[in-house]
C-alpha positions in Angstrom: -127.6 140.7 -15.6 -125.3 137.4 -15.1 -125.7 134.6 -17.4 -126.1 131.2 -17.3 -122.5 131.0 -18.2 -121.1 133.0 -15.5 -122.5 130.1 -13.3 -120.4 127.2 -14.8 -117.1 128.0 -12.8 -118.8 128.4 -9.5 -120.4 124.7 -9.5 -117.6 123.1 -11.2 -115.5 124.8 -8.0 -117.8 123.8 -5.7 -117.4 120.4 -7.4 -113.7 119.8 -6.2 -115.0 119.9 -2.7 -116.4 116.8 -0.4 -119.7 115.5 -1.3 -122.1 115.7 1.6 -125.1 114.4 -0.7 -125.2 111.4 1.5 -126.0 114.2 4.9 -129.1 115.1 2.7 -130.1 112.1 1.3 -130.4 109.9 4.4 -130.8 111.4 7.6 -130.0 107.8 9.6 -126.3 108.5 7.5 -126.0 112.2 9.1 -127.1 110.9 12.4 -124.9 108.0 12.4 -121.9 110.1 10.5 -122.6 112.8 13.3 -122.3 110.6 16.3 -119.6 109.0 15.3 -117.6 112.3 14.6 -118.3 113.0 18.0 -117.1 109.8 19.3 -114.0 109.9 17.5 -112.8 112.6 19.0 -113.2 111.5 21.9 -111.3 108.1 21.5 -108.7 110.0 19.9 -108.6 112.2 23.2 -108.4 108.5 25.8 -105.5 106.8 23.3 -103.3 109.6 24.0 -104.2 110.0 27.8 -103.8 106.3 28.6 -100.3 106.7 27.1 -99.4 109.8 29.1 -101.2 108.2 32.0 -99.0 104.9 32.1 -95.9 106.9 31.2 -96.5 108.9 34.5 -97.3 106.1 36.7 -94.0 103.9 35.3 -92.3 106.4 33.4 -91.1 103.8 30.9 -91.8 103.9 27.2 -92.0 100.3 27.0 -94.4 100.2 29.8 -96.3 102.7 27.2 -96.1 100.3 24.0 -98.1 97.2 26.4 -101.1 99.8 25.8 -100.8 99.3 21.9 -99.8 95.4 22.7 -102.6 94.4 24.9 -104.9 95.7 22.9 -103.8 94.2 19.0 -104.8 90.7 20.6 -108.5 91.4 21.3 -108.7 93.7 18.3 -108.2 91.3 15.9 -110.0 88.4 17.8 -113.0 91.0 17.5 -112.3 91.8 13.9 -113.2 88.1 13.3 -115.8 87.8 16.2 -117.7 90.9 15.2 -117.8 90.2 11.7 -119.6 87.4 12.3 -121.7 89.1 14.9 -122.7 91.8 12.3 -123.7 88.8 9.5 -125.9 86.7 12.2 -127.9 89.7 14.3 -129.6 92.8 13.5 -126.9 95.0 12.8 -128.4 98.2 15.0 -128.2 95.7 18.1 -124.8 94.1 17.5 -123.8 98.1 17.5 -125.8 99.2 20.2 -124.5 96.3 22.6 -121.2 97.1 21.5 -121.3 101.1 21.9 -122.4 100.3 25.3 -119.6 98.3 26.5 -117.3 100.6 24.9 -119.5 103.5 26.8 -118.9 101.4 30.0 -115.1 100.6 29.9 -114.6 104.7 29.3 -116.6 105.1 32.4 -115.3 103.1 34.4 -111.8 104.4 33.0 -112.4 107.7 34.1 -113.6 106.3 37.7 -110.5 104.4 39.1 -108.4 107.7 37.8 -110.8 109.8 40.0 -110.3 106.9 42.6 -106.3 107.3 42.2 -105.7 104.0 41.4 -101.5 103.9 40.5 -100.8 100.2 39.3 -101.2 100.2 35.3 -102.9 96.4 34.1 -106.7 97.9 34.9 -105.9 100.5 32.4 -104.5 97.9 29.9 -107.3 95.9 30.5 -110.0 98.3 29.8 -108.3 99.8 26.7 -107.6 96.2 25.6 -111.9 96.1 26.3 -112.4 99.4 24.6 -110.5 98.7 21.6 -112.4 95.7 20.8 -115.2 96.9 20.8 -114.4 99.3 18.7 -113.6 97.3 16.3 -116.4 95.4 16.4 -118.6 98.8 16.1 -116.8 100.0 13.3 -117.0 96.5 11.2 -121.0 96.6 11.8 -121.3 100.2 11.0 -119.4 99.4 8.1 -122.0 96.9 6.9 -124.4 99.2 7.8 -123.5 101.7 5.5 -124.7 100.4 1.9 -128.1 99.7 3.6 -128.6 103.2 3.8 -126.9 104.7 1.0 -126.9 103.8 -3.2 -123.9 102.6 -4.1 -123.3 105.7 -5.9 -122.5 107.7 -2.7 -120.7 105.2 -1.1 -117.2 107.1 -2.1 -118.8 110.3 -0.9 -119.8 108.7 2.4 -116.1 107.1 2.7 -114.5 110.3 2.2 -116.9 112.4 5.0 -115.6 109.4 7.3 -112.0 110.0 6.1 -112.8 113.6 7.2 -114.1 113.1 10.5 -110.8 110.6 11.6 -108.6 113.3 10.0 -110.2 115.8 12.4 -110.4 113.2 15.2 -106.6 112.4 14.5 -105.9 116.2 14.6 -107.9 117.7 17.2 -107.6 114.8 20.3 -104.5 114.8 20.5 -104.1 118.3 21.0 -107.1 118.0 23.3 -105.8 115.2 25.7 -103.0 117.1 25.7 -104.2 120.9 27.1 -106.4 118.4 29.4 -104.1 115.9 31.4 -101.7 119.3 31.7 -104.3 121.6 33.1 -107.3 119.5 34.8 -105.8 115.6 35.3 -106.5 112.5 34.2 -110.1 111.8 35.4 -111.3 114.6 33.9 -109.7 114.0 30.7 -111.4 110.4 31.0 -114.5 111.8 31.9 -114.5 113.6 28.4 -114.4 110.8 26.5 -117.5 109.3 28.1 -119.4 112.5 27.5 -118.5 113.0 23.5 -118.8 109.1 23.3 -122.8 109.9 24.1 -122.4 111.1 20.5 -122.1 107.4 19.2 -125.9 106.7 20.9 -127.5 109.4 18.3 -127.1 107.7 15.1 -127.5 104.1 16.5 -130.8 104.6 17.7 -132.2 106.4 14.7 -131.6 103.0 12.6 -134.3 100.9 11.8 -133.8 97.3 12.5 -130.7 95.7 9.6 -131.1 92.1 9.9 -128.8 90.3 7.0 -130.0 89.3 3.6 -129.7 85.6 3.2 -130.8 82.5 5.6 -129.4 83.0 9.5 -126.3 81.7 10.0 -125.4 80.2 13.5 -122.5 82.1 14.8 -119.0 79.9 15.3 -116.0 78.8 13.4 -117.6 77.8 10.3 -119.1 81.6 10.4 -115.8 82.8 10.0 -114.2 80.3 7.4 -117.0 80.6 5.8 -116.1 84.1 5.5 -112.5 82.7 4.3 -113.6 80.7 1.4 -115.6 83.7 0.0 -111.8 85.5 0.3 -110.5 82.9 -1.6 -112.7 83.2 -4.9 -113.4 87.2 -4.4 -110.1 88.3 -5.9 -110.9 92.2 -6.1 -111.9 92.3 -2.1 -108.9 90.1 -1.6 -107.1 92.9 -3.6 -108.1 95.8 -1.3 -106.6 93.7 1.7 -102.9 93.3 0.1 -102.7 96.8 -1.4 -103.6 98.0 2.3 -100.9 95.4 3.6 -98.1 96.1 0.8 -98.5 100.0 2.4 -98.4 99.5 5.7 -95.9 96.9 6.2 -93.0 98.9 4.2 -94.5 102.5 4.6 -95.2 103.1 8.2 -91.9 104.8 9.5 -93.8 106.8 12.6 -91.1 104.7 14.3 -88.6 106.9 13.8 -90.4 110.0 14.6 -88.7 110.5 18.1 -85.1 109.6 17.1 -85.2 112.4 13.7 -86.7 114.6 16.3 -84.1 114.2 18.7 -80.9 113.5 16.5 -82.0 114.8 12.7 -84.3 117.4 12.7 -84.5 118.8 15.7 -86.8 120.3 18.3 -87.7 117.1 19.7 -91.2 116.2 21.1 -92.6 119.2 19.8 -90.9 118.3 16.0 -92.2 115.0 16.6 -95.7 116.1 17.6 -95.9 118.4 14.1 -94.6 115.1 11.9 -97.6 113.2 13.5 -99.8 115.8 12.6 -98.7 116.7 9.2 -100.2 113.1 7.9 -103.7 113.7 9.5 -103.8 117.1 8.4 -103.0 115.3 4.4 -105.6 113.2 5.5 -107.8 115.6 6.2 -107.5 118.1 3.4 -107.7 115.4 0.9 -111.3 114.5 2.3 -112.2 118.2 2.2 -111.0 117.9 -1.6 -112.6 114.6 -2.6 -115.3 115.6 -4.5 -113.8 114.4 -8.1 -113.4 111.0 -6.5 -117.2 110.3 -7.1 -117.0 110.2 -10.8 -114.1 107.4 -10.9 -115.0 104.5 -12.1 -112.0 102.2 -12.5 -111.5 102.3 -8.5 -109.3 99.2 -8.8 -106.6 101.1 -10.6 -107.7 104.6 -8.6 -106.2 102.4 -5.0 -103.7 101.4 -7.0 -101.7 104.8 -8.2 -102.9 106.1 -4.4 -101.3 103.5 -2.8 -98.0 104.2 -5.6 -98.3 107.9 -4.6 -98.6 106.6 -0.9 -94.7 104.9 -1.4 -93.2 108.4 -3.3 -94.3 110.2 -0.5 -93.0 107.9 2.1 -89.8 107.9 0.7 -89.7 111.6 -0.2 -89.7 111.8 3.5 -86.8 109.3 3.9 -84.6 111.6 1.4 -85.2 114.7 3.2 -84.0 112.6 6.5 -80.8 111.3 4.4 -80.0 115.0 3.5 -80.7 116.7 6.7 -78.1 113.9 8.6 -75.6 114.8 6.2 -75.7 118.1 6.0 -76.1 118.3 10.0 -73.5 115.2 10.8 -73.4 113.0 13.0 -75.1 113.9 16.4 -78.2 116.0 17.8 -78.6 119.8 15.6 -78.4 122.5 17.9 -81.0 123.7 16.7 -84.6 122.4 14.9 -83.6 122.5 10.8 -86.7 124.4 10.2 -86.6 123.6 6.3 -86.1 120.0 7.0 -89.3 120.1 9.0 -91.1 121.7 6.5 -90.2 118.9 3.7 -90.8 116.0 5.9 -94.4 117.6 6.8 -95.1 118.5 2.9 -94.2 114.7 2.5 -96.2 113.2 5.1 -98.9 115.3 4.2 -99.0 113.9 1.1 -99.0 110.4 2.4 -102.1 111.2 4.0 -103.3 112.6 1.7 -102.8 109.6 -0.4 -103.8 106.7 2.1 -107.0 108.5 2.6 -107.8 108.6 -0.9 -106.7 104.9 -1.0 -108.9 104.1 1.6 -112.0 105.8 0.3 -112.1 103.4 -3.3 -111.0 100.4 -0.7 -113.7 100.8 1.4 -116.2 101.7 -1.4 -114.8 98.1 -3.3 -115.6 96.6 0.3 -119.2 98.5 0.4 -120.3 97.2 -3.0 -118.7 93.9 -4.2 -118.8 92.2 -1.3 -122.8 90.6 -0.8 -124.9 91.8 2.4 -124.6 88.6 4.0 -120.9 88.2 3.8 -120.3 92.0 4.0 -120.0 92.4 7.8 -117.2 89.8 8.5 -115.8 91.3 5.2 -115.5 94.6 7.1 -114.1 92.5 10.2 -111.2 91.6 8.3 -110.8 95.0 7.2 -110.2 96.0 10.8 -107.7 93.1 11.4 -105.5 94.3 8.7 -106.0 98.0 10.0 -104.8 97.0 13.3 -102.4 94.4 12.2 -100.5 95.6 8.9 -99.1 99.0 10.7 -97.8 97.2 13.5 -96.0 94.5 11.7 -94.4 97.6 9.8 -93.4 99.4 12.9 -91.4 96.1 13.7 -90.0 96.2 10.0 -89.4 100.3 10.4 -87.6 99.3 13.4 -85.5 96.7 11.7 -84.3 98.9 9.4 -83.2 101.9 11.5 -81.8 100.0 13.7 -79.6 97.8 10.6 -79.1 100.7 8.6 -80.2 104.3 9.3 -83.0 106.6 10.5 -83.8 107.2 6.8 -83.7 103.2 6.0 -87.6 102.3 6.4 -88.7 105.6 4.6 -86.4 105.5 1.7 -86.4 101.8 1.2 -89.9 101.1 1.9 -91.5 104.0 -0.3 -89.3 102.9 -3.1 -90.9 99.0 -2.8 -94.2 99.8 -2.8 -93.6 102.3 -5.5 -92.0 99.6 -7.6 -94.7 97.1 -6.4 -97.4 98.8 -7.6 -96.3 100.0 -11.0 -95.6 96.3 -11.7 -99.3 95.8 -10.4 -100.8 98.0 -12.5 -99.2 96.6 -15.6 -99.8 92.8 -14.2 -103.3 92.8 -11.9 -105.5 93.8 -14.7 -108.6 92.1 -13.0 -108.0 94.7 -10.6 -107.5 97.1 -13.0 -110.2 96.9 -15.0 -112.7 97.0 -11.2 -115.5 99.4 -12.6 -118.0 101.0 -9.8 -120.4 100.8 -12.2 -120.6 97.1 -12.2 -119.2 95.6 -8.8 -117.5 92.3 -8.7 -116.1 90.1 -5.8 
């Protein structure tokens, strides 16, 4: 007969694992966490069609990068707008409006490919309208999130939404893919207004959210309003330049096609399995997240993530110094199969390490900042999503082009390593951030 003993080992392994205490706890958070899973997937599957699409109608890569161009505009504009959105209305409205319009540009998407239509600015402008409002659903489901949850399963909630954009990051791709190759563009289209259904579930299942505090009316001073709480909140300003730090000087996905082509080998495909290799970190991190719970000193937890964020990233630029000189100068005959196996260990582990970062960010977000500031706090979150990795692909760029391939990697990872170390011996307001007692 087993004893209580012989039970110990079992929970504390099931321990290491994600926390879905927040699926049981509130059934609005599975429905919502469910539906947007769904959704995800599917916007995953349109960002890499549109790409493919443009690329086959112009077959120019620069024609390609107006996608992501177009769009950073109105994203940010609607980081701001649907902040304020998300502080002024009920919350379930704001998102329902929004998930429609987002539910209408996919459709309507997927129609002009059925209808053949060849010249390229409708599809800019309705993934320029799709991405908004995206954003603007993701701030106010954001906001939504400690209305339904305790503060204490906040982190577990942040890490099953790390999962699902791991998964969503993994799988669409790879989807889009198989689809535009084997039934066309429409029908790949088409998919993503079908999973995007998903996104429906969980907003209709929440009760009305109005914002604590007196009604704001919605305008400028809404969002400098917003501003001035930054200003004198220094531990939510905090998450904001620890995100920036990282994706200014670590984002070297730049460089991807060139070490494909001239370091590593094996091209697309190479370059395909690098892009991977940081969602699956992602992902694997969120399956193992379960520790991440009990931390109380989050301030310091983004911190050292963020630190093992810039190892990782320059890792990756040290296995792209050795491989060029052992290979030399020019494209490998072949791919350098152990080269490829480092640089996917490292950006793994950049994944890995972002997600984790993101999980105590978001959570700091969640908690510290008040309901009626919280949703244009979340705004601004997805500003600096959408704006800090493309200001470091034009830094990446810099560099390689300057230097080397193994410039942005090796140099940035080594900054932000050295940045944060100092930060962790200098920002000890930050430092000192306990879950336990949330502060601005």
């Amino acid at each position: 007969m087993p004893h209580d003993d012989d039970h110990v080992p079992r929970r504390r392994a099931r321990s290491v694992f994600v926390d879905i205490t927040p699926l049981r706890e509130s059934p609005a958070f599975a429905k919502l966490w469910t539906g947007t899973a769904v959704a995800q997937i599917g916007a995953q599957v349109t960002i890499v069609a549109v790409g493919l699409h443009v690329y086959a109608l112009t077959e120019s890569t620069l024609a390609v990068s107006f996608v992501a161009l177009w769009a950073l505009g109105p994203m940010i504009l609607a980081g701001f707008v649907g902040g304020a959105l998300a502080d002024t209305y009920d919350r379930r409205r704001v998102a329902l409006v929004t998930a429609i319009v987002a539910w209408v540009s996919i459709s309507v998407m997927a129609t002009i490919a059925f209808l053949d239509v060849s010249v390229t600015w409708p599809y800019y402008a309705l993934a320029a309208v799709n991405a908004a409002a995206a954003t603007i659903l993701g701030a106010t489901r954001g906001a939504i999130l400690p209305r339904l949850l305790s503060p204490q399963l906040l982190p577990a909630a942040a890490a099953l939404s790390g999962i699902t954009m791991g998964l969503a990051i993994t799988v669409g791709p790879a989807v889009a893919g198989v689809l535009v190759a084997s039934v066309g563009f429409p029908w790949t289209y088409l998919l993503d207004a079908v999973l995007f259904t998903g996104a429906f579930l969980g907003i209709l299942s929440l009760p009305t959210l109005t914002p604590d505090g007196p009604r704001r009316a919605l305008g400028l001073d809404s969002v400098l309003e917003s501003l001035r709480f930054l200003r004198h909140a220094p531990n939510v300003r905090a998450t904001f330049v620890w995100d920036l730090i990282a994706m200014i000087l670590g984002s070297p996905r730049v460089v991807f096609p060139a070490a494909g082509a001239l370091v590593l080998g094996g091209g697309p495909i190479t370059v395909g399995i690098l892009t991977a290799a940081f969602a699956v970190g992602a992902l694997l991190s969120g399956l193992f997240s379960g520790p991440l719970g009990a931390v109380r000193l989050q301030g310091r937890a983004v911190t050292l993530a963020v630190a093992a964020f810039g190892a990782c990233t320059a890792l990756f630029g040290v296995v792209l110094l050795g491989t060029g000189l052992i290979v030399g100068p020019g494209a490998p005959g072949e791919p350098v199969v152990p080269a490829i196996v480092l640089a996917c260990i490292a950006l793994a582990g950049t994944g890995a390490a972002d997600n984790v970062s993101a999980v105590f960010r978001t959570t700091i977000l969640q908690t510290a900042a008040p309901d009626d500031v919280r949703g244009r706090m979340q705004g601004l979150f997805y500003v600096v999503v959408a704006g800090g990795p493309r200001i470091g692909d034009l830094v990446a760029g810099g560099l390689a082009t300057l230097i080397a391939l193994w410039a942005p990697p090796l140099i940035g990872g080594i900054l932000i390593l050295g940045i944060m170390l100092v930060l962790v011996r200098t920002a000890r307001g930050f430092m000192r951030y306990d879950a336990h007692a949330p502060t601005p």
